[in-house]
MARBA-768692 format. One record per residue (C-alpha): residue number from 1; x negated, y, z. Coordinates in steps of 0.1 Angstrom, whole numbers, plus 5000, padded with zeros to 4 digits. Each point is the difference from the previous one (the first is absolute). Last residue first. Layout:
<recs>
<rec NUM; <X; Y; Z>>
...
</recs>
This chain:
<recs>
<rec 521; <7116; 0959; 2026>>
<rec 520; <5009; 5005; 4961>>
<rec 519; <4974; 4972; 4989>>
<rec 518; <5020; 4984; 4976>>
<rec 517; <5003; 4967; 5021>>
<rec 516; <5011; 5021; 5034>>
<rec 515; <5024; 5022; 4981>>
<rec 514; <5018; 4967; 4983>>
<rec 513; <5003; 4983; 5033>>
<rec 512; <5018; 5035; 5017>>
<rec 511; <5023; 4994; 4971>>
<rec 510; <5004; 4969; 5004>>
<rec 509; <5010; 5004; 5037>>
<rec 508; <5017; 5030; 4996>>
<rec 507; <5025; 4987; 4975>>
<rec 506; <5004; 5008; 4961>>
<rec 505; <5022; 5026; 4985>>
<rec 504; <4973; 5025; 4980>>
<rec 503; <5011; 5029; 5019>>
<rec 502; <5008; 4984; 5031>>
<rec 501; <4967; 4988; 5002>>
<rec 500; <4985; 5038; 4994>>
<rec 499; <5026; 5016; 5027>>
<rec 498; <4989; 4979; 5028>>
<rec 497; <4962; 5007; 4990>>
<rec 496; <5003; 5038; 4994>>
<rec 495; <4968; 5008; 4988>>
<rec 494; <5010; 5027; 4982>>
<rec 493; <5032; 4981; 4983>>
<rec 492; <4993; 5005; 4966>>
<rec 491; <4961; 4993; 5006>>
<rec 490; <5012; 4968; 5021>>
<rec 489; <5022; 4989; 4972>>
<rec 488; <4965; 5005; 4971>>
<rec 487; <4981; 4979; 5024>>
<rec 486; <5023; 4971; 5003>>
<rec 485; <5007; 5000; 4964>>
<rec 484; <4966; 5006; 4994>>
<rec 483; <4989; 4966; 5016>>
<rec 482; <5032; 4980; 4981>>
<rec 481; <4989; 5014; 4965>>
<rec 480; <4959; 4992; 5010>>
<rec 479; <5015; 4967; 5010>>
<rec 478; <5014; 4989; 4974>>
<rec 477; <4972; 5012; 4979>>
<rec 476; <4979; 4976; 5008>>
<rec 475; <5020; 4973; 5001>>
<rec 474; <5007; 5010; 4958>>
<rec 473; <4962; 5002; 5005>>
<rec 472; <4993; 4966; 5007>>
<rec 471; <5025; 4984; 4978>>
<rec 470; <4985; 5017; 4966>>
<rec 469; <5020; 5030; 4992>>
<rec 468; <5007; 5007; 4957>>
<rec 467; <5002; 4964; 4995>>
<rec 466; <5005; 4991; 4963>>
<rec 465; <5032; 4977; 4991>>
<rec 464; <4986; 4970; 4980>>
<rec 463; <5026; 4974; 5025>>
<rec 462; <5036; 5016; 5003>>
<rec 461; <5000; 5003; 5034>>
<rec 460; <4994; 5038; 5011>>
<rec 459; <5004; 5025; 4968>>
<rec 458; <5025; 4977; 4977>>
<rec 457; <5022; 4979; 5028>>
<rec 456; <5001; 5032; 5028>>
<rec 455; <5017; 5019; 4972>>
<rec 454; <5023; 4970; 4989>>
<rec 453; <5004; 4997; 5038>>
<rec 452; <5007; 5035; 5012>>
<rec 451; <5042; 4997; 4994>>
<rec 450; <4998; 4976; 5025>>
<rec 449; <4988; 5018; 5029>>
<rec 448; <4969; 4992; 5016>>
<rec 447; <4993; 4969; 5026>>
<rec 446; <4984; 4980; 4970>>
<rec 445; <4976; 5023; 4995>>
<rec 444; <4987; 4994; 5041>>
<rec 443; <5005; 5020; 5032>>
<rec 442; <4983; 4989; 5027>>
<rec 441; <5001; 4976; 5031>>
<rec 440; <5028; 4982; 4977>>
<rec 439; <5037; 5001; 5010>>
<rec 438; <5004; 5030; 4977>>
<rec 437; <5036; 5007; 4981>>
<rec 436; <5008; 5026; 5025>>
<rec 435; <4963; 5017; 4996>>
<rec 434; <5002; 4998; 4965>>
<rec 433; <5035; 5015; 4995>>
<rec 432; <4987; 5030; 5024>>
<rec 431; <4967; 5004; 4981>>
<rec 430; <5020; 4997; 4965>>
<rec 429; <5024; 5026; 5018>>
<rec 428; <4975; 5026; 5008>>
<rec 427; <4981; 5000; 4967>>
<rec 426; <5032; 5003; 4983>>
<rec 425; <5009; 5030; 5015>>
<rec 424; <4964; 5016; 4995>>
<rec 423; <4999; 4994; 4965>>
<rec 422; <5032; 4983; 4981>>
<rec 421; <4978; 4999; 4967>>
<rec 420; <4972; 4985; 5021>>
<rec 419; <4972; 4995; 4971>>
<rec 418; <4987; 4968; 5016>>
<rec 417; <4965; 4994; 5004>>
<rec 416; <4987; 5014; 5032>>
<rec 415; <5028; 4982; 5012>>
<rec 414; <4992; 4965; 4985>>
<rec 413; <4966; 5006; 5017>>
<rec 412; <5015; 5005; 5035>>
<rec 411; <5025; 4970; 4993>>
<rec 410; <4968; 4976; 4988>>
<rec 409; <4978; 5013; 5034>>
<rec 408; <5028; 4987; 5020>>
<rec 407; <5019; 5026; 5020>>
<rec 406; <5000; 4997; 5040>>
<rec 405; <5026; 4987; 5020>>
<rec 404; <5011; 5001; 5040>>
<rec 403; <5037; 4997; 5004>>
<rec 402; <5032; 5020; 5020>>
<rec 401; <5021; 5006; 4969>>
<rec 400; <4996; 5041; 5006>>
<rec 399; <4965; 4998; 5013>>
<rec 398; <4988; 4979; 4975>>
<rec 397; <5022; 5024; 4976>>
<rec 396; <4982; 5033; 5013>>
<rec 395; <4967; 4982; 4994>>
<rec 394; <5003; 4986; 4967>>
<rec 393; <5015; 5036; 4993>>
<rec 392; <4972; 5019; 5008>>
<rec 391; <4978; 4977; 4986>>
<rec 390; <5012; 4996; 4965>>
<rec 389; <5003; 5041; 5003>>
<rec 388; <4962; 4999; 5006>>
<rec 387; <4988; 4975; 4972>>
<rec 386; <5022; 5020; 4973>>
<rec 385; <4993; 5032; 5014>>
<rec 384; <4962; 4990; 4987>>
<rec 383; <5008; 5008; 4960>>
<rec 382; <5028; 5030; 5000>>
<rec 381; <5007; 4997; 4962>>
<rec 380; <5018; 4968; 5006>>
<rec 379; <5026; 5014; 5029>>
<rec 378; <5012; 5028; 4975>>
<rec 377; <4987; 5035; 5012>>
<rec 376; <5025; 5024; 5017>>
<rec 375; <5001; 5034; 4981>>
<rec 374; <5008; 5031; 5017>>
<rec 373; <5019; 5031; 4978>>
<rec 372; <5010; 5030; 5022>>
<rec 371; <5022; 5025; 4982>>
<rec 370; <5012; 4968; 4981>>
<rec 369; <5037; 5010; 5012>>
<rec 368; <5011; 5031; 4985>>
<rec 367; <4974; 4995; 4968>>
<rec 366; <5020; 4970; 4996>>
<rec 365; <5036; 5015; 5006>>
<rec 364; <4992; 5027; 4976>>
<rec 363; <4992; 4973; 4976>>
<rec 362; <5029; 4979; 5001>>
<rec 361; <4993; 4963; 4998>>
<rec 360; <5015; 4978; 4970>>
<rec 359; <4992; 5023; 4972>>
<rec 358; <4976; 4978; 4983>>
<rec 357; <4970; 5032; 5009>>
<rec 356; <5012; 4999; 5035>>
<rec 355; <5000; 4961; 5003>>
<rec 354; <4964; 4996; 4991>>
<rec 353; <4990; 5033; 5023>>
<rec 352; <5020; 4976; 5027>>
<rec 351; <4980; 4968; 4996>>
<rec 350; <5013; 4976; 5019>>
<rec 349; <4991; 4986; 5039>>
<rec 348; <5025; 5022; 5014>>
<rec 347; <4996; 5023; 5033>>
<rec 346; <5017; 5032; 5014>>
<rec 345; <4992; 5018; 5031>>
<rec 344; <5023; 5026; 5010>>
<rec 343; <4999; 5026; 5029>>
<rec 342; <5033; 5008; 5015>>
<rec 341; <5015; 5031; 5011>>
<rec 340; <5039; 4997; 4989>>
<rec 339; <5024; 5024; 4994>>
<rec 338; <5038; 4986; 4993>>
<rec 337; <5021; 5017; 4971>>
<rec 336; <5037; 5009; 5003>>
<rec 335; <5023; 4977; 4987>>
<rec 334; <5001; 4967; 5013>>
<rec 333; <5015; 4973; 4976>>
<rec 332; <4962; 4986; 4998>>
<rec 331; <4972; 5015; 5019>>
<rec 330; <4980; 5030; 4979>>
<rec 329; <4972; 5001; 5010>>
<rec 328; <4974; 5030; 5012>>
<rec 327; <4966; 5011; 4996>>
<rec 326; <5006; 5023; 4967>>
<rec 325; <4975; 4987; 4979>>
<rec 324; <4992; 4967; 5012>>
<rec 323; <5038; 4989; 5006>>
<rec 322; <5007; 5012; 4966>>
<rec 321; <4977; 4978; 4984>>
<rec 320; <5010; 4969; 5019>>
<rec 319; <5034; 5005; 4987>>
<rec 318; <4983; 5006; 4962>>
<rec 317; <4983; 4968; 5007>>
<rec 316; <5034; 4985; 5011>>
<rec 315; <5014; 5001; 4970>>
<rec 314; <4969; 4994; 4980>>
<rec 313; <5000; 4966; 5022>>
<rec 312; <4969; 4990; 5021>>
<rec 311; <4984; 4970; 4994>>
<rec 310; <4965; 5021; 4998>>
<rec 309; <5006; 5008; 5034>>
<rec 308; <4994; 4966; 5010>>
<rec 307; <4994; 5011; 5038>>
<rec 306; <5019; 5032; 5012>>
<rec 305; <4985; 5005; 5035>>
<rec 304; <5019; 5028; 5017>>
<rec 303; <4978; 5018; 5032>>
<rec 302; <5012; 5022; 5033>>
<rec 301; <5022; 5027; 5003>>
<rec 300; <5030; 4987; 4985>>
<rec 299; <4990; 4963; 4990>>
<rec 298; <5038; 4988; 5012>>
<rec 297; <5018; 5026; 4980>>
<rec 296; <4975; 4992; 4971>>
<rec 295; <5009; 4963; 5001>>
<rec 294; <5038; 5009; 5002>>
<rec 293; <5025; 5001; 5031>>
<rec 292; <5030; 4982; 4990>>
<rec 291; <5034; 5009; 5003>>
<rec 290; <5025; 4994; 5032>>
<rec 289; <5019; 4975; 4983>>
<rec 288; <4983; 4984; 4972>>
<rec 287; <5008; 5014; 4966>>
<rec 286; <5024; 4971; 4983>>
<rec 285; <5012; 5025; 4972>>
<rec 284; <4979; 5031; 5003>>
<rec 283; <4994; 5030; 5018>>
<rec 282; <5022; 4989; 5032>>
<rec 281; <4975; 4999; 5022>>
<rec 280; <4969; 5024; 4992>>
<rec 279; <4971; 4986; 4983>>
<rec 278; <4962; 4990; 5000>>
<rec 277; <4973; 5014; 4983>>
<rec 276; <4975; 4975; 4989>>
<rec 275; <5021; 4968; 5007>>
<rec 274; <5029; 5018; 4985>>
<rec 273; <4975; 5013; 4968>>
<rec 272; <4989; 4960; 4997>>
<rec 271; <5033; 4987; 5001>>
<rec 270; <5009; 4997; 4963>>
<rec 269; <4968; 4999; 4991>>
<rec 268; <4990; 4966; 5015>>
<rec 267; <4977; 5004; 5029>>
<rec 266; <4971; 4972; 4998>>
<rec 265; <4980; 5026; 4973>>
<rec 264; <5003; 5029; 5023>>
<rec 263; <4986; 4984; 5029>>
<rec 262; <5006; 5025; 5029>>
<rec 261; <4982; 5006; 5028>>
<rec 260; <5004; 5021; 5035>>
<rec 259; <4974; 5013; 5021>>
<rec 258; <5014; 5014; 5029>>
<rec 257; <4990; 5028; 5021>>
<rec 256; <4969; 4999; 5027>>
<rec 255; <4976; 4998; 4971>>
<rec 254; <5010; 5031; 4984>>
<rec 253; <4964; 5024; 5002>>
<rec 252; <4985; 4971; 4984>>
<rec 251; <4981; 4968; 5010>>
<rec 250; <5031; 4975; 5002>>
<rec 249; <5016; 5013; 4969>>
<rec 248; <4963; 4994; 4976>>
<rec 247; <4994; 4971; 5015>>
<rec 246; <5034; 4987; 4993>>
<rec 245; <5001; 5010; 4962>>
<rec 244; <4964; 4984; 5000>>
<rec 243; <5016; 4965; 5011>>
<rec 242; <5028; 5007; 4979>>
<rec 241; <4978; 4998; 4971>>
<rec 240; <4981; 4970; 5006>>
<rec 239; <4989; 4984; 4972>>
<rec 238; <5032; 4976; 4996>>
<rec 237; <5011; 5013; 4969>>
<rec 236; <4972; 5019; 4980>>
<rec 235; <4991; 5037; 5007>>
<rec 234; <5011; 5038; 5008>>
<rec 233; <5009; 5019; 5027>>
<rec 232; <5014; 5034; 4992>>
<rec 231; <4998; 5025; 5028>>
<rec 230; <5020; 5030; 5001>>
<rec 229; <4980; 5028; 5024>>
<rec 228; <5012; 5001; 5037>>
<rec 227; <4964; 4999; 5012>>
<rec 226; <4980; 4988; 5027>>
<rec 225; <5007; 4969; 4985>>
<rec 224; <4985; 5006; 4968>>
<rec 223; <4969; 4998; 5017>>
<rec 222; <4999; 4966; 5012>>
<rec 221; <5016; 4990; 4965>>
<rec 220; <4971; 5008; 4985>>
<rec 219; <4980; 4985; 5020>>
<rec 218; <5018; 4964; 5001>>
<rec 217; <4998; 5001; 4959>>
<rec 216; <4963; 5008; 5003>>
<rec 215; <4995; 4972; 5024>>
<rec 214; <5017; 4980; 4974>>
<rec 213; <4979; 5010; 4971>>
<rec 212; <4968; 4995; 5019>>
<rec 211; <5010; 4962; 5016>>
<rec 210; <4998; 4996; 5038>>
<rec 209; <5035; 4987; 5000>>
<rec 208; <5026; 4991; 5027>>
<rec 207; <5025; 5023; 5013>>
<rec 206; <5022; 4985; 5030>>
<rec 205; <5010; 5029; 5023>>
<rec 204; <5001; 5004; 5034>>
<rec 203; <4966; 5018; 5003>>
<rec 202; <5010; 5023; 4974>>
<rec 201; <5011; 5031; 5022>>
<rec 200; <4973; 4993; 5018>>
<rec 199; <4975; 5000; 4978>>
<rec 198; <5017; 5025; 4982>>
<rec 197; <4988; 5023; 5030>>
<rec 196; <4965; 4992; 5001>>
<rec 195; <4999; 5020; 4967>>
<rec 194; <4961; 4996; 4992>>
<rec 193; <4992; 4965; 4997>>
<rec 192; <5038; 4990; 4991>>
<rec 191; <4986; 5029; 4967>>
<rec 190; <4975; 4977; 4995>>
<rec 189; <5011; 4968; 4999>>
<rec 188; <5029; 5013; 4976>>
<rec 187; <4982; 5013; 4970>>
<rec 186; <4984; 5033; 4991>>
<rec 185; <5028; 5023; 4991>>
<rec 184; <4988; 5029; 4970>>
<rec 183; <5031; 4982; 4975>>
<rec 182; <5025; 5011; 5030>>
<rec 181; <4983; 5037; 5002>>
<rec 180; <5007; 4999; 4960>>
<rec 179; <5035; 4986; 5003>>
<rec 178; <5009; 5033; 5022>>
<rec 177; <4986; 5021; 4983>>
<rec 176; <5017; 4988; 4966>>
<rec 175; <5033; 4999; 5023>>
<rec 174; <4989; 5041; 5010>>
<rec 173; <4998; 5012; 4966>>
<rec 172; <5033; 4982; 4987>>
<rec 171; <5017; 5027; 4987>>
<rec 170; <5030; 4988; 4978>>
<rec 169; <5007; 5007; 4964>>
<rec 168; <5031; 5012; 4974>>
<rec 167; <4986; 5008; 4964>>
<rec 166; <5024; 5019; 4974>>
<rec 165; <4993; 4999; 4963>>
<rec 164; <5019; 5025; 4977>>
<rec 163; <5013; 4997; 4965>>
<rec 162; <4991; 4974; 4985>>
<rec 161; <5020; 4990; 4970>>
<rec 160; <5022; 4970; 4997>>
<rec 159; <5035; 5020; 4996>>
<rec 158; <4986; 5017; 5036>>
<rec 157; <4970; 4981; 5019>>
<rec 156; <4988; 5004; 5033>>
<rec 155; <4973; 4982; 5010>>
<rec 154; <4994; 4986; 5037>>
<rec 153; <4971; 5003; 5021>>
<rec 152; <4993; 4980; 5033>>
<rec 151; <4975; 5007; 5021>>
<rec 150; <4980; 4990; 5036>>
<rec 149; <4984; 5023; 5011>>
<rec 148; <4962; 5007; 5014>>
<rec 147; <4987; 5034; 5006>>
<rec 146; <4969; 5021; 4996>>
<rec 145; <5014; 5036; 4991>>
<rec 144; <4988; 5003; 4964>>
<rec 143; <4993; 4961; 4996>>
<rec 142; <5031; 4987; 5005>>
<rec 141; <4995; 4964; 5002>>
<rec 140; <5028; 4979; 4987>>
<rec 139; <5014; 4965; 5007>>
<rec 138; <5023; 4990; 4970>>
<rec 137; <5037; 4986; 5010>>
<rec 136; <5015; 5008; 4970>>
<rec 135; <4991; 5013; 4968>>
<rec 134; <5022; 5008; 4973>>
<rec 133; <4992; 5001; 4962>>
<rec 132; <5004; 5030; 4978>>
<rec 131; <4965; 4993; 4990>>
<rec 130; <4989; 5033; 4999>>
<rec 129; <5018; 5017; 5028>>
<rec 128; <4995; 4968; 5015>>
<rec 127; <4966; 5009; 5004>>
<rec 126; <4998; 5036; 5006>>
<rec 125; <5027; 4989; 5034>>
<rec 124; <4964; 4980; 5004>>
<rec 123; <4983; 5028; 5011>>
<rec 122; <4963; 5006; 4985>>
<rec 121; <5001; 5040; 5006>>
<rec 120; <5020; 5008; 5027>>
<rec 119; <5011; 5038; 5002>>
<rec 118; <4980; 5006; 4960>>
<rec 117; <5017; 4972; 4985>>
<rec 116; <5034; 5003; 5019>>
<rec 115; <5004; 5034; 4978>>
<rec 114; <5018; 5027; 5024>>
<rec 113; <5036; 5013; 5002>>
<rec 112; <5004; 4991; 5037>>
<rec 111; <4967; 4992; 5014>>
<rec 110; <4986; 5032; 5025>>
<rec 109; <5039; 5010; 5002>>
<rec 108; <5008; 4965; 5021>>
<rec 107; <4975; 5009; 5023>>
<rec 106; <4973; 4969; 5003>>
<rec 105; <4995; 4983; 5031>>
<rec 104; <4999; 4965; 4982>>
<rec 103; <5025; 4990; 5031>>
<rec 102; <5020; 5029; 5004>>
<rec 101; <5002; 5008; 4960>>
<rec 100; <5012; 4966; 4987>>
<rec 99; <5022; 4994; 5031>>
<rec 98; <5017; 5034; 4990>>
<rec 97; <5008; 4984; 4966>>
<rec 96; <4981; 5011; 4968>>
<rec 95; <5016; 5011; 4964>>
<rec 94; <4990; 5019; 4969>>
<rec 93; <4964; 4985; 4993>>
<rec 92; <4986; 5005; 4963>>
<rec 91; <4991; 4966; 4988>>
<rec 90; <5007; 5006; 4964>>
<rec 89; <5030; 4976; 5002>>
<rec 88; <5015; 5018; 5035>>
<rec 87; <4984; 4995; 5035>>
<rec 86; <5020; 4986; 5031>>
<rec 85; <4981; 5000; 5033>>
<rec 84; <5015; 4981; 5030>>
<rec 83; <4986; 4991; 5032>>
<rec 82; <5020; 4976; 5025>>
<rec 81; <5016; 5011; 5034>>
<rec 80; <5026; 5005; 4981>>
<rec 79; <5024; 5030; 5008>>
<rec 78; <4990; 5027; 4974>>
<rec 77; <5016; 4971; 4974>>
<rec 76; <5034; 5016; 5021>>
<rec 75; <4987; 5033; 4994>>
<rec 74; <4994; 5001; 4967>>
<rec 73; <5032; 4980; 4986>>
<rec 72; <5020; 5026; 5022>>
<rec 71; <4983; 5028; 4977>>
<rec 70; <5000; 4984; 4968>>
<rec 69; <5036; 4995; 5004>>
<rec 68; <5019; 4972; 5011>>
<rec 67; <5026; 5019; 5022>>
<rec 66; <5024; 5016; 4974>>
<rec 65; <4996; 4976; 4968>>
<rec 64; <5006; 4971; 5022>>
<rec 63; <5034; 5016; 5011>>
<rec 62; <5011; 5008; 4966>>
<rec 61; <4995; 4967; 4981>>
<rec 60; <5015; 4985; 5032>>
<rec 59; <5033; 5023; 4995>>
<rec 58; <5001; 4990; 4959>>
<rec 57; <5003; 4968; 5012>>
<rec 56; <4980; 4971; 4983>>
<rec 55; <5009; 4975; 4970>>
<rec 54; <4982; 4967; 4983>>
<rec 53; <4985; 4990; 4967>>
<rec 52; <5020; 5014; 4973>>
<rec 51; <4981; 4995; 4969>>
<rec 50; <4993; 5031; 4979>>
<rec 49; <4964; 4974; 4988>>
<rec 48; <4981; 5026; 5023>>
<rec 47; <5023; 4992; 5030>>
<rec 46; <5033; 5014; 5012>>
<rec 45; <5011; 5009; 5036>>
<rec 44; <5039; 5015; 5001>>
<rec 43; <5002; 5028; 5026>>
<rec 42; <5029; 4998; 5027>>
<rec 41; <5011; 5033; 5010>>
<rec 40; <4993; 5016; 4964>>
<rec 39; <4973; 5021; 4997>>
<rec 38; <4999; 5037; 4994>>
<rec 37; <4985; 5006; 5038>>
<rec 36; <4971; 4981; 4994>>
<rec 35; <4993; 5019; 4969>>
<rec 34; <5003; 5032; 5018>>
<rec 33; <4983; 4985; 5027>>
<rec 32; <4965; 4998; 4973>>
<rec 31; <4994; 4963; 4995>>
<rec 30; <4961; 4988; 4996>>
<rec 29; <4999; 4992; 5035>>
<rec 28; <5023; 4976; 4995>>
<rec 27; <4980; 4981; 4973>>
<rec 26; <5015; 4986; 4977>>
<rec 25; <4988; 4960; 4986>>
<rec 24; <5040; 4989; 5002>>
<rec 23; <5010; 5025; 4975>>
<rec 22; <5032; 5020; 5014>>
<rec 21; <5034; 4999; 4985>>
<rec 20; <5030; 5019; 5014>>
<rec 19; <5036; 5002; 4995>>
<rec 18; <5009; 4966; 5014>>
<rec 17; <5028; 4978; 4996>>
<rec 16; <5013; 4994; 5032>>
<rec 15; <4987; 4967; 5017>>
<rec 14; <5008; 4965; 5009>>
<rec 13; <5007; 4986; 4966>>
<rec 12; <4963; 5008; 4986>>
<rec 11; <4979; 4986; 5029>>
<rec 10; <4972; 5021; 5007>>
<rec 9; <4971; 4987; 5015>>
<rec 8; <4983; 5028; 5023>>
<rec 7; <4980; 5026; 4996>>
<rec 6; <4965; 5012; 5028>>
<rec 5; <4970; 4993; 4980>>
<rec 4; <5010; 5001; 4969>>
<rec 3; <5009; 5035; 5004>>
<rec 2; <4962; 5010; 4999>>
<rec 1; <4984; 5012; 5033>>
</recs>
């Protein structure tokens, strides 16, 4: 520790003139007690130049040099759950932490003193040794004893030469096991065909989509749910994100406690870390009486959903941190520590490697919380969802305003067309808008939002526009989207009639219509 770290300003006409003069780049460990002990009570700081920069008590100099001693130092880095090795300019190692030798399963004796060359050959600590550049955040395969970490390795320089490098990683053997059984998963349809119980368990929920990448998504999150594992679920505004959060609360080992969510980015910072962690009455100016139980308080035991993560402060990033590491929060003006047992699932539709290497998301917090990563496909790369979620929601909103209309072929082609930046969401509410705005037997252009029509004007009506579906087949395919609708809500269900029209929101007598035209009885 140098005396810069720990002096204070000093203000001239305040204090006695000092006796003592100490270089502000000293080390205290460098100080014998006998030199301690000559110096005056209130040691002047002075900088290269002979400036006076500052002051510090001879009694804090004194103390610090007492209890921070290679020793103490040892055993409290001893105390992370991390692994540490530390290797001098010629690569010789002379430090590793207990975590270091537990998890490796190495005595420390068998690599203290030794070349790093011939213990690891190829390690990147050889790297920056080299460069005398850091690396953070790498993934690493150990090949000696066949594990997976995540590192980070820091230089460490003294007057600008390099004098030891130190590197500081995680194992993360299991969470690379773990994302490789997820990558082995085979799509939703068949896993419902041989897990009859999240068919029931998803019987009274609304997922639509037959498309691979979206299946895959719904797998994965099937069996991260029989998990407590961080999830991270990632994708464009409107995809669907709490959807899957849901799915994955209401078909784990929690589902009886509550699932609570949070929008980081609709939270202003100034109340986000109440909202998060509550406080006690009194610990602040206009502090409701009573307190306020916080979002984690609420969540204990069952799920937190932390959408827009990405919006997240650095304040409250290193907050969230410390709740992932030591599974407790710390509620505001209260002052011992709550624990909490709550699973997190976070989402954000940015890119949070992007944001790690700007500095604007904390790295140990990302590799915290992307232990599971799932991606939600955007609503234009999932082709035939298009047709079915029209459907779905035609029908639930026929039901809904109490009216009978079907989709003209131009608005099922204009839908296959458009790029649907809002996705999902605004899929849903251009059906709902159309069907209020409808007093047609079916849904025409002109019954679409207004923000569509320049669209609608240069792929639809604007004469020379090419068309991709000829009439016949856009009628075509209506009802192939509205046949597997019905069939793909009776495989959710298991047969389960009753539960199948309630599913997709339409009455018993068209539904019961709809299974005698497709064939279904």
């Amino acid at each position: 520790m140098k005396i810069s770290d720990i002096m204070t300003v000093h203000k001239p006409s305040d204090q006695p003139s000092p006796l003592s003069f100490i270089n502000d780049n000293c080390d205290i460990a460098s100080l014998s007690p006998t030199a301690i002990a000559h110096l005056s009570p209130l040691v002047l700081v002075r900088n290269e130049q002979g400036q006076e920069t500052g002051s510090v008590e001879r009694e804090l100099i004194a103390y610090l040099h007492a209890t921070c001693d290679n020793w103490v130092l040892g055993q409290i880095i001893d105390k992370f759950h991390e692994c540490i090795i530390a290797v001098d300019h010629s690569g010789r190692i002379f430090y590793v932490n207990e975590a270091y030798s537990t998890i490796l399963g190495v005595a420390k004796h068998s690599v203290l003193g030794k070349q790093l060359q011939k213990v690891e050959p190829g390690a990147t600590v050889l790297e920056v040794l080299e460069t005398g550049e850091p690396v953070l955040g790498k993934s690493v395969h150990i090949k000696s004893i066949n594990h997976h970490v995540v590192v980070n390795i820091y230089p460490i320089k003294r007057n600008g030469q390099l004098i030891a490098v130190v590197s500081v990683f995680r194992d993360i053997t299991e969470t690379k096991k773990l994302s490789q059984a997820l990558d082995k998963a085979q799509g939703l349809a068949e896993y419902f065909r041989t897990q009859l119980e999240e068919h029931a368990q998803l019987a009274d929920r609304t997922i639509i989509g037959k498309h691979p990448a979206f299946l895959k998504s719904l797998s994965q999150s099937m069996i991260v749910a029989k998990t407590d594992a961080p999830v991270l679920i990632r994708g464009e505004n409107g995809v669907g994100k709490e959807v899957i959060a849901k799915t994955i609360h209401q078909t784990s080992k929690r589902n009886a406690k509550p699932l609570i969510s949070v929008n980081c980015a609709a939270i202003p910072e100034s109340l986000l870390e109440s909202e998060l962690f509550g406080f006690e009455e009194g610990s602040f100016t206009g502090a409701k009486k009573g307190g306020k139980l916080g979002k984690f308080e609420l969540a204990d035991s069952g799920t937190i959903f932390l959408d827009e993560i990405g919006d997240m402060s650095p304040v409250m990033q290193s907050k969230l941190l410390r709740v992932l590491q030591e599974k407790e929060i710390e509620k505001i003006g209260r002052n011992q520590n709550i624990p909490i047992n709550v699973r997190i699932i976070a989402a954000t539709n940015r890119s949070l490697e992007q944001m790690v290497k700007q500095g604007q998301f904390r790295n140990d917090l990302y590799y915290r919380l992307n232990v599971v990563s799932i991606h939600i496909p955007p609503l234009r790369e999932r082709g035939d969802d298009i047709g079915l979620l029209a459907q779905h929601f035609l029908l639930q909103n026929n039901s809904k305003y109490n009216k009978n209309l079907g989709l003209s072929p131009e608005v099922l082609r204009f839908f296959y067309l458009h790029d649907w930046p809002g996705n999902v969401r605004e899929l849903q509410n251009c059906i709902e808008y159309a069907v209020i705005m409808c007093s047609e037997q079916e849904i025409l252009l002109d019954h679409l939002p207004a923000h569509l029509s320049e669209e609608i004007s240069e792929k639809i009506v604007k004469p020379g526009v090419k068309k991709l579906i000829d009439m016949a087949s856009l009628r075509e395919t209506q009802q192939i989207t509205e046949r597997e609708l019905i069939k793909q809500s009776l495989l959710a269900c298991n047969n389960n009639k009753s539960a199948a029209m309630k599913m997709i929101g339409i009455s018993r007598r068209a539904f019961y219509k709809k299974l005698k035209k497709y064939g279904f009885m």
